[in-house]
Backbone as XML, in Angstrom:
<?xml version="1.0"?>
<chain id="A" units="angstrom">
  <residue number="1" name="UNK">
    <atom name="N" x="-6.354" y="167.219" z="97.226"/>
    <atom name="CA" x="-5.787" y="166.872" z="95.940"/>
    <atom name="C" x="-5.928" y="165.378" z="95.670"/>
  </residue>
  <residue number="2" name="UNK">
    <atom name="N" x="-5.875" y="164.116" z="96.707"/>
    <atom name="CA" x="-5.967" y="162.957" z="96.670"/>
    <atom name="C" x="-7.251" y="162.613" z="96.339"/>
  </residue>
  <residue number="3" name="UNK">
    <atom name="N" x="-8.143" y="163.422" z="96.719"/>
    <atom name="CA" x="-9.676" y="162.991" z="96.851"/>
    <atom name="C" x="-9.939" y="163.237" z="95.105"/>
  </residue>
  <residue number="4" name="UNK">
    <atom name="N" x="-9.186" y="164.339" z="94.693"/>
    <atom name="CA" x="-9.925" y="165.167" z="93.762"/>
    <atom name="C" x="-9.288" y="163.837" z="92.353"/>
  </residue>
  <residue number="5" name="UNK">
    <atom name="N" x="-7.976" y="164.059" z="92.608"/>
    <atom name="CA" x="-7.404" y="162.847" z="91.936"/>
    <atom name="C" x="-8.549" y="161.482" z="91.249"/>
  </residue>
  <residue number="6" name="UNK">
    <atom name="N" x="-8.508" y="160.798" z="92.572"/>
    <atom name="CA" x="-9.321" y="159.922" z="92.646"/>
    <atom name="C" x="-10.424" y="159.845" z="91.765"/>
  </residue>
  <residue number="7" name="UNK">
    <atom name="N" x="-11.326" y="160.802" z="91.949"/>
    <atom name="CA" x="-12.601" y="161.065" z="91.826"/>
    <atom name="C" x="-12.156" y="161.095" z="89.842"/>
  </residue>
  <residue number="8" name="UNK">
    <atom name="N" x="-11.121" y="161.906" z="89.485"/>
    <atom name="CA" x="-11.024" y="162.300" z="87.980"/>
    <atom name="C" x="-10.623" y="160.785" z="87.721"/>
  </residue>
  <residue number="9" name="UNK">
    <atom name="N" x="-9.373" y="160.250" z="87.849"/>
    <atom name="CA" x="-9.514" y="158.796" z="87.373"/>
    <atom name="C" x="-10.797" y="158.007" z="87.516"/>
  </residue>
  <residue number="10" name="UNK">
    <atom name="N" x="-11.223" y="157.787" z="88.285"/>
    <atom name="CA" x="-12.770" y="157.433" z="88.471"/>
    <atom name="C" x="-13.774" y="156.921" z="87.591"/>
  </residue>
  <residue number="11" name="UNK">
    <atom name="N" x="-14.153" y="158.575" z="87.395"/>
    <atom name="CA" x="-14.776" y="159.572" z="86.241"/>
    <atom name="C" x="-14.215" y="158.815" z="85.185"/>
  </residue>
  <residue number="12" name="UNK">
    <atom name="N" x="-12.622" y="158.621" z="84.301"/>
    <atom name="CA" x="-12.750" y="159.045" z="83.215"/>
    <atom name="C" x="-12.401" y="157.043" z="82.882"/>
  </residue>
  <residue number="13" name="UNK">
    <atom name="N" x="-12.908" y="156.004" z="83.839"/>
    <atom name="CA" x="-12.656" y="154.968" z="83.583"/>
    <atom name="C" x="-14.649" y="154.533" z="83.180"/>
  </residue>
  <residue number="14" name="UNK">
    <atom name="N" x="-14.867" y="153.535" z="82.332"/>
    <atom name="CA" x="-15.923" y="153.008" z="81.988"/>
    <atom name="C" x="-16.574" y="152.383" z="83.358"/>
  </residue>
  <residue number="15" name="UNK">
    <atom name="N" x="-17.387" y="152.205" z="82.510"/>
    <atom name="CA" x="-18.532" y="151.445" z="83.729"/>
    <atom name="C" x="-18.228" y="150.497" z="84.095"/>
  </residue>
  <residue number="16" name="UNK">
    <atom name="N" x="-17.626" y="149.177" z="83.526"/>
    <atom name="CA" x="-17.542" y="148.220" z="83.873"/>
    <atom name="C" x="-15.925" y="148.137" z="84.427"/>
  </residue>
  <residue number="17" name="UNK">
    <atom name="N" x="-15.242" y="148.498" z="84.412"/>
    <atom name="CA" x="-13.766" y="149.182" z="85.067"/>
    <atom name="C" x="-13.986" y="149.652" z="86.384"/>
  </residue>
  <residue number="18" name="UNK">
    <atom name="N" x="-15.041" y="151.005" z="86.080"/>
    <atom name="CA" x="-15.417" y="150.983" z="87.674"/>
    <atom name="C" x="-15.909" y="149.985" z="88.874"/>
  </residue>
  <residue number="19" name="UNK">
    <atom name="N" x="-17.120" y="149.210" z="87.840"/>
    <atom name="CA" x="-17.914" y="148.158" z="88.912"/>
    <atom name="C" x="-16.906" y="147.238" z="89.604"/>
  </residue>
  <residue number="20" name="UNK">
    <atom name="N" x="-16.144" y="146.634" z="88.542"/>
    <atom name="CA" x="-14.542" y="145.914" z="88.786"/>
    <atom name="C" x="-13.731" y="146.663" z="89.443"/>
  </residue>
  <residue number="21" name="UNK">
    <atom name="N" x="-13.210" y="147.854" z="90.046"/>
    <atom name="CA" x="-12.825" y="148.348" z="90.712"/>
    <atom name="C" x="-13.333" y="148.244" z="92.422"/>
  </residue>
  <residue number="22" name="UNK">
    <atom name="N" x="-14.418" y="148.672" z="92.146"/>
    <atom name="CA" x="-15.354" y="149.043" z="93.109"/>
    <atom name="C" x="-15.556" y="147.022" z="94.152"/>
  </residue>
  <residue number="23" name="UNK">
    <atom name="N" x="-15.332" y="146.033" z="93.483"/>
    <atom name="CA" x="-15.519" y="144.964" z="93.780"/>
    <atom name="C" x="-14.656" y="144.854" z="94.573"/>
  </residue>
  <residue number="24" name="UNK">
    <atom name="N" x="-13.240" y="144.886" z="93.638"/>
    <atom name="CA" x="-12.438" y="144.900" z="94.466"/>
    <atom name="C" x="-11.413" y="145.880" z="95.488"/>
  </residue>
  <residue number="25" name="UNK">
    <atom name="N" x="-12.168" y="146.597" z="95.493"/>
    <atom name="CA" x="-12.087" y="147.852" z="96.458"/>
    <atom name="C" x="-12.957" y="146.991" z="97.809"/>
  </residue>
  <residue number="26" name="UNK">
    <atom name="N" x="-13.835" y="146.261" z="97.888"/>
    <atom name="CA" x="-14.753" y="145.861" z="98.864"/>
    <atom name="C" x="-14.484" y="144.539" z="98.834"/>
  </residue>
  <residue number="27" name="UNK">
    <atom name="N" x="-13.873" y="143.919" z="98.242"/>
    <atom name="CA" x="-13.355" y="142.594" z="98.279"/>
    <atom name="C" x="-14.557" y="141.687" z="98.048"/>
  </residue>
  <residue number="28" name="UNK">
    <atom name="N" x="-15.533" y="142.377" z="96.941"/>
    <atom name="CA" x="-16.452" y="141.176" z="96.772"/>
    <atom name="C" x="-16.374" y="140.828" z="95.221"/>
  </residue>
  <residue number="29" name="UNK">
    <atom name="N" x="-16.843" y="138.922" z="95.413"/>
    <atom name="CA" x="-16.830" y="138.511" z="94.125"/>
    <atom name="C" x="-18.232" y="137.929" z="93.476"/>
  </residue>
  <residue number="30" name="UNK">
    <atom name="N" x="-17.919" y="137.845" z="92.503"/>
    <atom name="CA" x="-19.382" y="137.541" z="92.049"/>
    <atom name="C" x="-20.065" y="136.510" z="92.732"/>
  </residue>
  <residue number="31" name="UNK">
    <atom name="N" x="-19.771" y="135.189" z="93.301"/>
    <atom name="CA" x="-20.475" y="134.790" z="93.789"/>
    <atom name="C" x="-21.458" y="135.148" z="95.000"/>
  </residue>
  <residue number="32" name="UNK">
    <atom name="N" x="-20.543" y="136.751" z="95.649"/>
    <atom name="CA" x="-20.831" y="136.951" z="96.846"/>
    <atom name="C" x="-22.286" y="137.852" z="95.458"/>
  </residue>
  <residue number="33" name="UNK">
    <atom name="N" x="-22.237" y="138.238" z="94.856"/>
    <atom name="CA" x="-23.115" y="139.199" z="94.748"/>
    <atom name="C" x="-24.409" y="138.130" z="94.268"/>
  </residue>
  <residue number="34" name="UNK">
    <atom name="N" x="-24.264" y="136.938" z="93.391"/>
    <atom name="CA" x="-24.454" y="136.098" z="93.048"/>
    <atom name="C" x="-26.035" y="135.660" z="94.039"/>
  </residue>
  <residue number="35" name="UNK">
    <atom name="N" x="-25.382" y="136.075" z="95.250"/>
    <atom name="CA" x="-26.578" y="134.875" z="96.303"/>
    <atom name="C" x="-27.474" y="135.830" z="96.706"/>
  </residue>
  <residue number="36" name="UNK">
    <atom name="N" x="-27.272" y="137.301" z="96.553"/>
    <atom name="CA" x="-28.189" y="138.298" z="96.614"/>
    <atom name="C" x="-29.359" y="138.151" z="95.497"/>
  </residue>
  <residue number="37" name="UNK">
    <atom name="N" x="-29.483" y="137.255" z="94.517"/>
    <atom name="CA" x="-30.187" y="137.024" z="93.345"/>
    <atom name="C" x="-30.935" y="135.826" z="93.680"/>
  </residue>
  <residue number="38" name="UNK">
    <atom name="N" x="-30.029" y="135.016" z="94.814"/>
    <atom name="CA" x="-30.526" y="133.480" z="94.662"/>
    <atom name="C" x="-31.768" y="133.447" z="95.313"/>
  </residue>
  <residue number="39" name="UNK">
    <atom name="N" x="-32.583" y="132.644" z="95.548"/>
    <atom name="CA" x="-33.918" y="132.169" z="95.833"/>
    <atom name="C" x="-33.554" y="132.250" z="97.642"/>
  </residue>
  <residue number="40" name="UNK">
    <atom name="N" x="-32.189" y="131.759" z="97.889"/>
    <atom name="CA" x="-31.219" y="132.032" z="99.617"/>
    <atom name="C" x="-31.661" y="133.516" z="100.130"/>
  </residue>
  <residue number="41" name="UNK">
    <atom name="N" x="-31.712" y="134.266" z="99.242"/>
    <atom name="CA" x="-31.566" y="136.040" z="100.035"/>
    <atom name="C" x="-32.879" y="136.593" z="100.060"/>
  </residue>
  <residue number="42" name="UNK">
    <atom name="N" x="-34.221" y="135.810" z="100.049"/>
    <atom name="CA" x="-35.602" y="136.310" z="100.452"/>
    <atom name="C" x="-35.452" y="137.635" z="99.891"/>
  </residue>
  <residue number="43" name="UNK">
    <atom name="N" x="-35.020" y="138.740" z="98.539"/>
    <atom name="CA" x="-35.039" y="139.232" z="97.489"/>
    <atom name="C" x="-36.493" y="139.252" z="96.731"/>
  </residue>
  <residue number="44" name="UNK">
    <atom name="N" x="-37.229" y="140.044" z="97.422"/>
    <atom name="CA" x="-38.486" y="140.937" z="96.570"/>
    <atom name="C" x="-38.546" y="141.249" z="95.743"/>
  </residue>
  <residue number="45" name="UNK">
    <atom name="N" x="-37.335" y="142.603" z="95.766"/>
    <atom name="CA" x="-37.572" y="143.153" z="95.124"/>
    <atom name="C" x="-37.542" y="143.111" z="93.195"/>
  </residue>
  <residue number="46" name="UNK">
    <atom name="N" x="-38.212" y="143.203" z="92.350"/>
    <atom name="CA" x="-37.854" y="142.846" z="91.233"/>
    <atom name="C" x="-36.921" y="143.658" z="90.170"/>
  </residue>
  <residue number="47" name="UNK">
    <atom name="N" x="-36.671" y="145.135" z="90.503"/>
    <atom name="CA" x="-35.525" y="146.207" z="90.114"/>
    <atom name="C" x="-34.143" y="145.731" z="90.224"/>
  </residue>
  <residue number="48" name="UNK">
    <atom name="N" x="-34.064" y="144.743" z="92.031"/>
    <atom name="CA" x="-33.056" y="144.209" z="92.196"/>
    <atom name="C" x="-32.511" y="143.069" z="91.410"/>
  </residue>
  <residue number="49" name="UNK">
    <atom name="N" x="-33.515" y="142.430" z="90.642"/>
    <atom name="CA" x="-33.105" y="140.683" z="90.280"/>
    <atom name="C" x="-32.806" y="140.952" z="88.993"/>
  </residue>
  <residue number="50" name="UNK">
    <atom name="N" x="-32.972" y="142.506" z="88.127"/>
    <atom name="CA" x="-32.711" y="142.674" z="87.211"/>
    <atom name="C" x="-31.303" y="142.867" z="86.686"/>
  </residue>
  <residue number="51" name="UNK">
    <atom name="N" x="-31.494" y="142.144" z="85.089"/>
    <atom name="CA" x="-29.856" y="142.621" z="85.044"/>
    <atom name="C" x="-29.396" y="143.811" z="84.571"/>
  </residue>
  <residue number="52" name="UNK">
    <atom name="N" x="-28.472" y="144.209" z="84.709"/>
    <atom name="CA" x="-27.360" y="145.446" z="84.405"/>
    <atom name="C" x="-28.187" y="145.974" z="82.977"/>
  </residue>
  <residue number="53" name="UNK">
    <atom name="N" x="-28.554" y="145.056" z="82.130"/>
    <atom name="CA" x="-28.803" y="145.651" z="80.699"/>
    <atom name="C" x="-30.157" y="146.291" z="81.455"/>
  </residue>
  <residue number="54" name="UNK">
    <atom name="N" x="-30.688" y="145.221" z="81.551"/>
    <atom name="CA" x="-32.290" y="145.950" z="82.120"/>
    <atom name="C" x="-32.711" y="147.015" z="82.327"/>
  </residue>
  <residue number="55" name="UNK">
    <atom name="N" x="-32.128" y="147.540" z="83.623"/>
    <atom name="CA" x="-31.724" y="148.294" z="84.870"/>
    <atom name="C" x="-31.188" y="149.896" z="83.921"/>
  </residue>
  <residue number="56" name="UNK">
    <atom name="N" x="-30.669" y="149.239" z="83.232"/>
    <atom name="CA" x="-29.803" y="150.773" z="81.887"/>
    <atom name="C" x="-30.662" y="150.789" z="80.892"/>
  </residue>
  <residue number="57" name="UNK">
    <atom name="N" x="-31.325" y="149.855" z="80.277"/>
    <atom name="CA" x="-31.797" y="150.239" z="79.123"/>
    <atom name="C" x="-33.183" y="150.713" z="78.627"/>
  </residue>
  <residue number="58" name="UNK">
    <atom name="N" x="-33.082" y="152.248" z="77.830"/>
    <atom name="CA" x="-34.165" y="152.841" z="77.988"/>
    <atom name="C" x="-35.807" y="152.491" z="77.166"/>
  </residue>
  <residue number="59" name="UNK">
    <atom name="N" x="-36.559" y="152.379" z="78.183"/>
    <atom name="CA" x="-38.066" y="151.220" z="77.782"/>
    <atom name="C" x="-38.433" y="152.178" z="76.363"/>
  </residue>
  <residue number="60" name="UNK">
    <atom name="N" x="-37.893" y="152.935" z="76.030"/>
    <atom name="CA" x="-38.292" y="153.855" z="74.535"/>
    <atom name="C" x="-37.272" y="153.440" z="73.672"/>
  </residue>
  <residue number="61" name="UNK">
    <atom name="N" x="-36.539" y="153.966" z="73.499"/>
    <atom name="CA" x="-35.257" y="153.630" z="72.596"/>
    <atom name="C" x="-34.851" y="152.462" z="72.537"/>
  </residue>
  <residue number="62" name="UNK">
    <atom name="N" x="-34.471" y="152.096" z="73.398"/>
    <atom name="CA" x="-33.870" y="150.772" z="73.813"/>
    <atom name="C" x="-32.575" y="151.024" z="73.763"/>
  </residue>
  <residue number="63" name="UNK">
    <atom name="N" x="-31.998" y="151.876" z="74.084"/>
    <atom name="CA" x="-30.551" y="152.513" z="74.248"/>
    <atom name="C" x="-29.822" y="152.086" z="75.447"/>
  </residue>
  <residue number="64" name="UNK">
    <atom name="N" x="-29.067" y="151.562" z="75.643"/>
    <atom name="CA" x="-28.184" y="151.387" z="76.758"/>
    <atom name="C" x="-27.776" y="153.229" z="77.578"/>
  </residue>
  <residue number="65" name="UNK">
    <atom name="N" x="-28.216" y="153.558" z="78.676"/>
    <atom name="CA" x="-27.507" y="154.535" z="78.816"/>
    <atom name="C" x="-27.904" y="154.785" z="80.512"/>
  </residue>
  <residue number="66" name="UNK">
    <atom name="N" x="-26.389" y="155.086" z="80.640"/>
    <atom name="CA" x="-25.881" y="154.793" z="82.455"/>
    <atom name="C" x="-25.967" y="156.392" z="82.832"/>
  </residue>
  <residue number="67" name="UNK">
    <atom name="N" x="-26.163" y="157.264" z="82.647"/>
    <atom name="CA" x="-26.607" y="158.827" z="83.277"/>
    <atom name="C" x="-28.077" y="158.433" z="83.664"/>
  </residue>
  <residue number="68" name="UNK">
    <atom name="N" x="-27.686" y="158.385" z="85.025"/>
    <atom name="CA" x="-28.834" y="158.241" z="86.097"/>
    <atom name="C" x="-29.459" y="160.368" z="85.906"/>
  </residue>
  <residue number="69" name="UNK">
    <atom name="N" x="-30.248" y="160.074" z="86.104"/>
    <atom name="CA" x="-30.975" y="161.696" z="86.649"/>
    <atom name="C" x="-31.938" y="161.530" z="87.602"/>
  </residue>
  <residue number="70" name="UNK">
    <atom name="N" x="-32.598" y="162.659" z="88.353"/>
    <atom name="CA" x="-33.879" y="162.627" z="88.945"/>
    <atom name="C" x="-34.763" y="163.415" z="88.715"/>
  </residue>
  <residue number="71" name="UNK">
    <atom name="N" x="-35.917" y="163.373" z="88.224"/>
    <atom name="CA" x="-36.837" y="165.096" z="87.617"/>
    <atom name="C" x="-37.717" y="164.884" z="89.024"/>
  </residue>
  <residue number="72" name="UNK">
    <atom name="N" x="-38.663" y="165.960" z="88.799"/>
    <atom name="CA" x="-39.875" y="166.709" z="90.019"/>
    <atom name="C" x="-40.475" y="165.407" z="89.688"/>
  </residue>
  <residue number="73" name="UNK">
    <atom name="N" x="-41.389" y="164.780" z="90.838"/>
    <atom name="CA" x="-42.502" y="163.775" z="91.170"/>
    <atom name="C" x="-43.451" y="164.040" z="90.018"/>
  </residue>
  <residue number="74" name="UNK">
    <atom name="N" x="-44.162" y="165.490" z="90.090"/>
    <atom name="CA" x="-45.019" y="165.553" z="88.913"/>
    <atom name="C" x="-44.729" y="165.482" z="87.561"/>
  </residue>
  <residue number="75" name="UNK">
    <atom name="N" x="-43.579" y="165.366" z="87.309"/>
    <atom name="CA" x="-43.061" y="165.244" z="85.972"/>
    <atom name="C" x="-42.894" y="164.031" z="85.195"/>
  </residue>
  <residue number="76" name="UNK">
    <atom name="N" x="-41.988" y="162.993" z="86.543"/>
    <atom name="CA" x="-42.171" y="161.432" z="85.960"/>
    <atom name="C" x="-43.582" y="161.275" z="86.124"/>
  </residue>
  <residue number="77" name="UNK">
    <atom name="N" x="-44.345" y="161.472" z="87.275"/>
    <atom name="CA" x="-45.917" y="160.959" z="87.227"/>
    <atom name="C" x="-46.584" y="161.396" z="85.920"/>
  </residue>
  <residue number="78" name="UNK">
    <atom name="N" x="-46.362" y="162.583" z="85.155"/>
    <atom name="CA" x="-47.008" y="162.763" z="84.185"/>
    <atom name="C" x="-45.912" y="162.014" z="82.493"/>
  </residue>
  <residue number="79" name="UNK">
    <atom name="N" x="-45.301" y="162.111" z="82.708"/>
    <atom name="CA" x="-44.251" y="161.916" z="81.234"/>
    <atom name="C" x="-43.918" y="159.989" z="81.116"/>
  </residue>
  <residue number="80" name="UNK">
    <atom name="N" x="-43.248" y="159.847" z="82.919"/>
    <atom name="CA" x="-42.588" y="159.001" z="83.097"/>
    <atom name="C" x="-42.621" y="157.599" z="83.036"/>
  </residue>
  <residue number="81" name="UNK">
    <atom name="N" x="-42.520" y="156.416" z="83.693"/>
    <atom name="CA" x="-42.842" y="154.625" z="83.488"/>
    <atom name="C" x="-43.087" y="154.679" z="84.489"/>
  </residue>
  <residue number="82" name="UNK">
    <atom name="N" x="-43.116" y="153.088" z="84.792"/>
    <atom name="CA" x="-43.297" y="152.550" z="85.978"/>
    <atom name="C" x="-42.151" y="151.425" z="85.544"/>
  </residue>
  <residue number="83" name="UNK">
    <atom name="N" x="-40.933" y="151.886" z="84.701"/>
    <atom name="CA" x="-39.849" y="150.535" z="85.032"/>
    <atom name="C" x="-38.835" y="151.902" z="85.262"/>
  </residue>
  <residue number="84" name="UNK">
    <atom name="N" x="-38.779" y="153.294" z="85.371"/>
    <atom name="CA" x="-37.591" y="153.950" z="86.158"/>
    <atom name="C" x="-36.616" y="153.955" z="84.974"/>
  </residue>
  <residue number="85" name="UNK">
    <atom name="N" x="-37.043" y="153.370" z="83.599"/>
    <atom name="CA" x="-35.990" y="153.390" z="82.312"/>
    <atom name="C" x="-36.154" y="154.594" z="81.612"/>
  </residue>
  <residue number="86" name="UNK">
    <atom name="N" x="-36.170" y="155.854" z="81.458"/>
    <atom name="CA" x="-35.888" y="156.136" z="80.297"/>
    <atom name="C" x="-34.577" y="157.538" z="80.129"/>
  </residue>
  <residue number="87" name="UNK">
    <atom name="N" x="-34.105" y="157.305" z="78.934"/>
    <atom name="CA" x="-32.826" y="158.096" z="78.995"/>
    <atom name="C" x="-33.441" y="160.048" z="79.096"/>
  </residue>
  <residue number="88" name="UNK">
    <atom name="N" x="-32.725" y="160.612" z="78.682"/>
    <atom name="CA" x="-33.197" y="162.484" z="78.703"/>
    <atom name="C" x="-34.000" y="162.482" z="77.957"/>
  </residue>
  <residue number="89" name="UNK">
    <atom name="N" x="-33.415" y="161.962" z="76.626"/>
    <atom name="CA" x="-34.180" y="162.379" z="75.141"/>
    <atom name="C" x="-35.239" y="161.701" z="75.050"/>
  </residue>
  <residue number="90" name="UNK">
    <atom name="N" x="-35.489" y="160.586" z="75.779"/>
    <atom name="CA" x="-36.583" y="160.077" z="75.731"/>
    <atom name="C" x="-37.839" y="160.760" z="76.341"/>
  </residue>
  <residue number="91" name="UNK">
    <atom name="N" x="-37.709" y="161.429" z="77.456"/>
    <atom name="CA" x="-38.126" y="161.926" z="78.483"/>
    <atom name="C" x="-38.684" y="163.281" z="77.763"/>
  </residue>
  <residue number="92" name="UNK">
    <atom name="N" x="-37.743" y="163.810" z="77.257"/>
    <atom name="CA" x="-37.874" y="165.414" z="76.868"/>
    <atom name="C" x="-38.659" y="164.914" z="75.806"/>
  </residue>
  <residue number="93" name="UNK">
    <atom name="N" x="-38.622" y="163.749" z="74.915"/>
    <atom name="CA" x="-39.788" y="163.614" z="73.635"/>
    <atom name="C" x="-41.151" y="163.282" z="73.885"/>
  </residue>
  <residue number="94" name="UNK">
    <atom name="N" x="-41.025" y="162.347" z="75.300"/>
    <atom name="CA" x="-42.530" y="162.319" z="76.016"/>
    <atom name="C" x="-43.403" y="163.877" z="76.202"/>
  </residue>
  <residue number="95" name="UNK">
    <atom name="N" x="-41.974" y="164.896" z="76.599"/>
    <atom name="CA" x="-42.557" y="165.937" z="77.558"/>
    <atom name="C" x="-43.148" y="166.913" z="76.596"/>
  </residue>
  <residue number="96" name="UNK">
    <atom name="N" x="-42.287" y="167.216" z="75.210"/>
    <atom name="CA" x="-42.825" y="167.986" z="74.035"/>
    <atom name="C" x="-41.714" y="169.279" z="74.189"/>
  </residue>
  <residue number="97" name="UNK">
    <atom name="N" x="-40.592" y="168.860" z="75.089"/>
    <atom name="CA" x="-40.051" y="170.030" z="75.397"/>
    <atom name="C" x="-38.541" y="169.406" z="75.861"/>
  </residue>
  <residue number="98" name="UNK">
    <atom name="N" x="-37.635" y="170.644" z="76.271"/>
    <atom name="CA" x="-36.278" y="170.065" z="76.959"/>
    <atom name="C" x="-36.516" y="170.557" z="78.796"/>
  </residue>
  <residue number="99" name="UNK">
    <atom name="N" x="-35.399" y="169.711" z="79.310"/>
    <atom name="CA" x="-35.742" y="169.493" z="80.453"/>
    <atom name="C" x="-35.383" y="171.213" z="80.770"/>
  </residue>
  <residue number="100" name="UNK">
    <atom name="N" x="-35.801" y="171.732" z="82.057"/>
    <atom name="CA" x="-34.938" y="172.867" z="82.470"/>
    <atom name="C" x="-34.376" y="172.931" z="84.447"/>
  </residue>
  <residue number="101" name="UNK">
    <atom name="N" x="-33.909" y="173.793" z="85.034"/>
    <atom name="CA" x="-33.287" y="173.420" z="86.056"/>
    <atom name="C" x="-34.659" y="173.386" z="87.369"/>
  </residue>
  <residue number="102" name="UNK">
    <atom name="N" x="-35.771" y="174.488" z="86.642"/>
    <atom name="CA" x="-37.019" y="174.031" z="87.422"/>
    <atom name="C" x="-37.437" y="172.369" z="87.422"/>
  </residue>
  <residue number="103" name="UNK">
    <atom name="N" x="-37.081" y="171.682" z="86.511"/>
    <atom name="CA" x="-37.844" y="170.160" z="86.420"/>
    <atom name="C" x="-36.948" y="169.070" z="87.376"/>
  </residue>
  <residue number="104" name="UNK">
    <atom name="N" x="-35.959" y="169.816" z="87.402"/>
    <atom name="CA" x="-35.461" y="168.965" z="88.793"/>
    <atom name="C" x="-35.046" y="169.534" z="89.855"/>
  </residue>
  <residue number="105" name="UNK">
    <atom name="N" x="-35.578" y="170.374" z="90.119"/>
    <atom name="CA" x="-35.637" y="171.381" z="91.509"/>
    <atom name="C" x="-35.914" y="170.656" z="92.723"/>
  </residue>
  <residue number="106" name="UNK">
    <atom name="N" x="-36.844" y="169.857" z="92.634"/>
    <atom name="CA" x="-37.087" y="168.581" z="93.948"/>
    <atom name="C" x="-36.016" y="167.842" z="94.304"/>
  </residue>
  <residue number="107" name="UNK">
    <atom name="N" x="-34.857" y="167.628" z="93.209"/>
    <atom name="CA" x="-33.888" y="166.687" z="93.684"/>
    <atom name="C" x="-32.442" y="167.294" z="93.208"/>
  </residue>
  <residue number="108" name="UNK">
    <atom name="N" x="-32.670" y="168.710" z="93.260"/>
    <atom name="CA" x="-31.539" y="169.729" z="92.567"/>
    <atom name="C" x="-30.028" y="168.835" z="93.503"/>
  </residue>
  <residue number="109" name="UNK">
    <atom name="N" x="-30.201" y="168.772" z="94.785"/>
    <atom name="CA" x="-29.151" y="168.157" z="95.391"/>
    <atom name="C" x="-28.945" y="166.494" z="95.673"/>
  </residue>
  <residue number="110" name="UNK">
    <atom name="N" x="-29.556" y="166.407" z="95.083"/>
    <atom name="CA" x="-29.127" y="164.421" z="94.449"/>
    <atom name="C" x="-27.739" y="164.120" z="93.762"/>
  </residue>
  <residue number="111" name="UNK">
    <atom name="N" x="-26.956" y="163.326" z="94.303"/>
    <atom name="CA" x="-25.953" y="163.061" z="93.462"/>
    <atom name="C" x="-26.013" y="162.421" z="92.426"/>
  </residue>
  <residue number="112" name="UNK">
    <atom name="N" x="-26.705" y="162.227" z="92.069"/>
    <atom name="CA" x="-27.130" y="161.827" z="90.306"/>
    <atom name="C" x="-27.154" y="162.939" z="89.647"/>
  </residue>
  <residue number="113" name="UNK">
    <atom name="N" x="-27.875" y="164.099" z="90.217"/>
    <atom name="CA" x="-27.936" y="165.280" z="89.409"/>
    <atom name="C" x="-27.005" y="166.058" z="89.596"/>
  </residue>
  <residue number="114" name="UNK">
    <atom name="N" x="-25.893" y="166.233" z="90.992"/>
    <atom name="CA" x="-24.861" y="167.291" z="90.944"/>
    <atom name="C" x="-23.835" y="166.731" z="90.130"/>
  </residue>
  <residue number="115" name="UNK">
    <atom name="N" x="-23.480" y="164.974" z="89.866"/>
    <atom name="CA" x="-22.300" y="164.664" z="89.263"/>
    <atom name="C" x="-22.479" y="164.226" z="87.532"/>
  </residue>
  <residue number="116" name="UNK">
    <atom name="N" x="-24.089" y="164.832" z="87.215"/>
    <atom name="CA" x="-24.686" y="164.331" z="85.881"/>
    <atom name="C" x="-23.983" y="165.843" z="84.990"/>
  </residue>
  <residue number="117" name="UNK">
    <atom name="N" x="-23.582" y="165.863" z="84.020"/>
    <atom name="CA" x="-23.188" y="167.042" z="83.520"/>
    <atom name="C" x="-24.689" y="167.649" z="82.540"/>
  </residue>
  <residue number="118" name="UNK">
    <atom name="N" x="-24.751" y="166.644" z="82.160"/>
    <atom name="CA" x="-26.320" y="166.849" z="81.494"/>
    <atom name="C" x="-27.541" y="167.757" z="82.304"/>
  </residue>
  <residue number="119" name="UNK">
    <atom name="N" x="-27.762" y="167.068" z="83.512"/>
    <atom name="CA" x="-28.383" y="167.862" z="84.584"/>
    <atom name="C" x="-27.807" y="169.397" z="85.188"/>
  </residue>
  <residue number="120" name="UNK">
    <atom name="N" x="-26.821" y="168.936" z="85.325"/>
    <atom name="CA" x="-26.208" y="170.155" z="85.593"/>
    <atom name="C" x="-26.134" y="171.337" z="85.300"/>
  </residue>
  <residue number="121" name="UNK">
    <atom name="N" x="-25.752" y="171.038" z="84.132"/>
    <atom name="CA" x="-25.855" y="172.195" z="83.067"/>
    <atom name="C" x="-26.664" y="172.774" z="82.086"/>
  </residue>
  <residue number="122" name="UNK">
    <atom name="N" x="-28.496" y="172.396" z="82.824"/>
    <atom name="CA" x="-29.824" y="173.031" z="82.478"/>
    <atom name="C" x="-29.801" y="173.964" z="82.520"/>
  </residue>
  <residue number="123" name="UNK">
    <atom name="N" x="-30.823" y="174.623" z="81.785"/>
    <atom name="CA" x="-31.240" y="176.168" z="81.962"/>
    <atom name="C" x="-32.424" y="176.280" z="82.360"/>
  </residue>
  <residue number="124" name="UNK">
    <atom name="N" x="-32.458" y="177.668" z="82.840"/>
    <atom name="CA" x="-33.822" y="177.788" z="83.612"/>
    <atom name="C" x="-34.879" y="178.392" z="82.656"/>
  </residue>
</chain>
């Protein structure tokens, strides 16, 4: 019941409530996250140095939108980017079609897709 609790407050707080939660749930502050960016943390990668808008916003629309999903390999390889941005509708307008529960069958058990309601609740 505690877990389940949890999880619904969670859920029904915003994104940035959560991240702020979640900080200080781990006791970190921005500066600590801060030096993971700096030129100090030998940081490659370029997904990482991006910001929050970036990282969310879809390279079609240009929509801000935080529902992560995962489709089949052949699906982003054929529809998909190479920046990892785009929202459903974007995706499904690339594809000529709507998604169904076959198109993410490769990552049916991803927690992006079991806690996405969108994903979830495909049809086959």
């Amino acid at each position: 019941m505690g877990d389940f609790l949890f999880l619904h407050i969670f859920i029904n707080m915003n994104l940035q409530e959560n991240i702020q939660r979640i900080r200080e749930m781990m006791g970190v502050n921005e500066s600590f996250l801060d030096w993971f960016k700096s030129s100090d943390s030998n940081n490659d990668d370029e997904d990482f140095l991006k910001s929050e808008e970036e990282r969310f916003t879809c390279s079609d629309c240009g929509e801000k939108d935080y529902s992560m999903y995962m489709v089949n390999d052949e699906i982003w390889d054929q529809h998909g980017n190479d920046k990892l941005t785009l929202c459903k509708s974007c995706l499904e307008k690339r594809m000529g079609r709507k998604l169904t529960k076959k198109d993410i069958s490769q990552h049916k058990d991803a927690l992006v897709n079991v806690h996405n309601p969108e994903m979830r609740d495909l049809e086959y």
